[in-house]
C-alpha positions, 0 to 999 in steps of 0.5 A, a space after each residue: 241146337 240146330 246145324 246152322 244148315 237147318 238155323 239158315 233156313 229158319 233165318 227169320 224166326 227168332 227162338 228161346 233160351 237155352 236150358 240144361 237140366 238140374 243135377 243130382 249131387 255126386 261125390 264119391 259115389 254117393 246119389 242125393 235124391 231130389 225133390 220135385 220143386 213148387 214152382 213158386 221154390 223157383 224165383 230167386 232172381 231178379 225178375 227185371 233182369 232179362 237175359 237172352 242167349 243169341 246166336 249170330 248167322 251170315 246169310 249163308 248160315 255160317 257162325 260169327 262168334 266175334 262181335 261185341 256188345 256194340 254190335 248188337 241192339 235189343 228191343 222189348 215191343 219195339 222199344 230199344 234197351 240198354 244193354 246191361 252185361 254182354 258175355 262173348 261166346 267164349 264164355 263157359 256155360 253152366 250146363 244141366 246134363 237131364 237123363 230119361 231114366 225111365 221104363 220107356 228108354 230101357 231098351 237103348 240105355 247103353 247107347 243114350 249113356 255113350 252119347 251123353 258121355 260124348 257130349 261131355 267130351 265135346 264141352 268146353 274145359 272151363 264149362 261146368 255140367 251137373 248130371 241129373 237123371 229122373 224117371 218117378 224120383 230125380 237124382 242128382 248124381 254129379 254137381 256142378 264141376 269141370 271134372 268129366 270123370 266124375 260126371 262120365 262116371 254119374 252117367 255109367 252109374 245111371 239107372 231106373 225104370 217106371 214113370 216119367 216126371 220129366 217136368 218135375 226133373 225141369 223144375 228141379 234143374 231150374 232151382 239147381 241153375 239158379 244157385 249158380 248166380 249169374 252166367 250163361 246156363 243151359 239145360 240139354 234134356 234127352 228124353 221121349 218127352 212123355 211125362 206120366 202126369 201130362 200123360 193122364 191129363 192130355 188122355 182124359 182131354 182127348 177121349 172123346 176125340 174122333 180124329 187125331 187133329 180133334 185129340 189135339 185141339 181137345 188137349 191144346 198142349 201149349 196152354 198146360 200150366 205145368 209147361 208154361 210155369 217152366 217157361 216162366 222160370 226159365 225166363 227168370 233164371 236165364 236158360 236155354 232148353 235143348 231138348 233130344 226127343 227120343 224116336 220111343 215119343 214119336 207120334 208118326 211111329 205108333 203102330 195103331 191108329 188111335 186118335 187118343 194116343 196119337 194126340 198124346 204123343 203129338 201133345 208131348 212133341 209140340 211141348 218139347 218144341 214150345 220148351 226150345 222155341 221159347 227159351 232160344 234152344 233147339 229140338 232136335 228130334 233123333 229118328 235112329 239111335 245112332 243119331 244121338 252120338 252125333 247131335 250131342 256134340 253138335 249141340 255143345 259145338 253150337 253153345 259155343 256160338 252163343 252170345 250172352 247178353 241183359 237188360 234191365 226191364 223197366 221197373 214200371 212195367 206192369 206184371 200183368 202176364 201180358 207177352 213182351 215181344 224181343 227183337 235183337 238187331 246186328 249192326 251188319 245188316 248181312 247178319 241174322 241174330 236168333 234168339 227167344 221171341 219173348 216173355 210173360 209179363 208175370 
C-alpha cells in the first residue's frame, strides 16, 4: 500500500482490494507443488456478498484507524447499502506471501528473501500468512499460520529458475484465500510482472507496431481475459492485491528501443496497476534494490489501517457483466475513504 504521502495526493481516487498470494503447504520441510486453477475452480463463495477493504484518510494524509461501522456509508451505483459485517482495523488479516522464482529475479534472489522475511516481521501476531513461490510450477512452501519461523524458514528454502506463470500462481492463491472462509484477506506479490504466457500474446499483438504507443494500443492489456478473470475472482473471495514490481519489468530500463518490447513491459506494468487499482491495493514500483527492505514493512504498517466491511447485493441484480460503480462516504466530511471503485456484474 502506498505511504499516506502518496495516498493524500490521490484523495479522490478510490481503488481495489487487497490480495496476497496463495501458499504452497509446508511442514517440516516438505513442498506441496500446485496446481494451476480453471477459473471456474475459483467461485466458492457468495457471489451477492460484496466485500471492501477501505482505507480512512484526514485531509493532511494521516491514518484514522478508530471509526465504527456507523461512520461509514456504502453505495452501489449510487444506491446506499446496508451494511452486513464491519471488521476494525484491529482485526488479523489472512495474507498470501507470492515469491517471483523465476529466471528473471535471479540475480537479486538474496536481497528479495531478506525483504520478504521482513515483512513477515512487521505483520501482526495474530495475522496468518501462507508463502508461495511460482516460476513455470507453484509451490506452496508454508500454509497458513502464525508461526514466522516456518515461514521465514519456506522464504530461505525458496528457489527456481525458467518461466514465469505469475497468473496462474494468482489464481492458485485465490482457491488457497477462499478456503480460509470469512475475513479479511490479501495477497502481496513481488514479481517483474512478465508472465511467460502473456508474454507471447502481447508479442504477437504487437508485431506490427511502429511505435511503442502503437505496440500498446495493438496489445490493450487491461482487456486480456486472463487479468480480468483474476479481477473477477478477487471480487468473489474479498481480496486485496499489493503488488512490488521489481525494477527486471520496468519498461523505462530496457536498453534498445524496440517498440515490441517496449509494449510488453509497458502492458505488464499497466497490468499489475489494474491488479491494485481494482481490488483496493496499491503498486508500488521498486527502482533500486534496497527499496524493497522498506516498502515491505510499509505495506504490512498500512494493512493495518484497513477497515473491513460487506453488504449484500441485491438478489435481483441481473449478472449481466455490467460495472457496478462503489462510493464509500465518511460521516466527517473532513475524511477520505479509499477503496476499490467497483465490480462486474458476472
Amino acid at each position: 500500500m502506498m505511504p499516506f504521502s502518496a495516498f493524500r495526493a490521490r484523495f479522490s481516487r478510490q481503488s481495489q482490494p487487497l490480495i496476497i498470494l496463495p501458499l504452497v503447504l509446508f511442514v517440516f520441510g516438505f513442498v506441496s507443488e500446485g496446481r494451476a486453477q480453471e477459473p471456474d475452480e475459483i467461485v466458492t463463495t457468495d457471489t451477492s456478498v460484496v466485500q471492501l477493504n477501505v482505507g480512512v484518510v484526514d485531509r493532511q494524509g494521516r491514518a484514522v484507524t478508530s471509526l465504527s461501522r456507523n461512520d461509514f456509508a456504502v453505495f452501489e451505483d449510487n444506491v446506499k447499502q446496508s451494511i452486513q459485517s464491519f471488521e476494525p482495523t484491529s482485526n488479523p488479516f489472512t495474507v498470501v506471501l507470492l515469491l517471483d522464482m523465476s529466471g528473471s529475479t535471479i540475480n537479486f534472489r538474496q536481497q528479495l528473501k531478506q525483504a520478504a522475511i521482513r515483512f513477515l516481521d512487521a505483520l501482526e501476531p495474530e495475522d496468518h500468512v501462507a508463502v508461495i513461490q511460482f516460476n513455470a510450477k507453484i509451490k506452496m512452501l508454508h500454509g497458513f499460520s502464525t508461526d514466522r519461523k516456518k515461514a521465514a524458514y519456506a522464504i530461505e528454502i525458496a528457489e527456481g529458475v525458467g518461466e514465469t506463470h505469475f497468473y496462474e500462481a494468482l489464481r492458485y492463491s485465490m482457491v488457497e484465500l477462499a478456503k480460509q472462509g470469512k475475513g479479511r484477506k490479501a495477497i502481496v506479490v513481488l514479481t517483474d510482472g512478465l508472465d511467460t504466457h502473456l508474454r507471447n500474446l502481447d508479442r504477437a499483438a504487437a508485431a506490427n507496431a511502429q511505435t511503442d504507443e502503437e505496440a500498446v494500443a495493438a496489445i490493450k492489456p487491461e482487456t486480456n481475459s486472463t487479468l480480468n478473470s483474476i479481477l473477477t475472482s478477487a471480487d468473489r473471495v474479498g481480496v486485496s492485491i499489493f503488488p512490488l514490481a521489481l525494477p527486471s519489468g520496468d519498461p523505462k530500463r530496457l536498453p534498445l528501443p524496440d517498440p515490441t518490447i517496449n509494449g510488453i513491459y509497458a502492458a505488464a506494468r499497466t497490468r499489475l496497476q489494474a491488479l491494485a487499482d481494482r481490488t483496493g491495493g496499491d503498486l508500488n514500483e521498486i527502482r533500486r534494490l534496497d527499496e524493497m527492505f522498506r516498502l515491505f514493512p510499509v505495506i504490512a504498517a498500512n494493512l493495518r489501517t484497513l477497515y473491513t466491511m460487506s453488504y449484500q447485493a441485491r438478489a435481483d441484480r441481473p449478472r449481466d457483466g455490467k460495472w457496478r460503480a462503489i462510493r464509500v462516504e465518511i460521516v466527517n466530511p473532513e475524511l477520505i475513504a479509499r477503496t476499490k471503485p467497483g465490480y462486474f456484474a458476472k
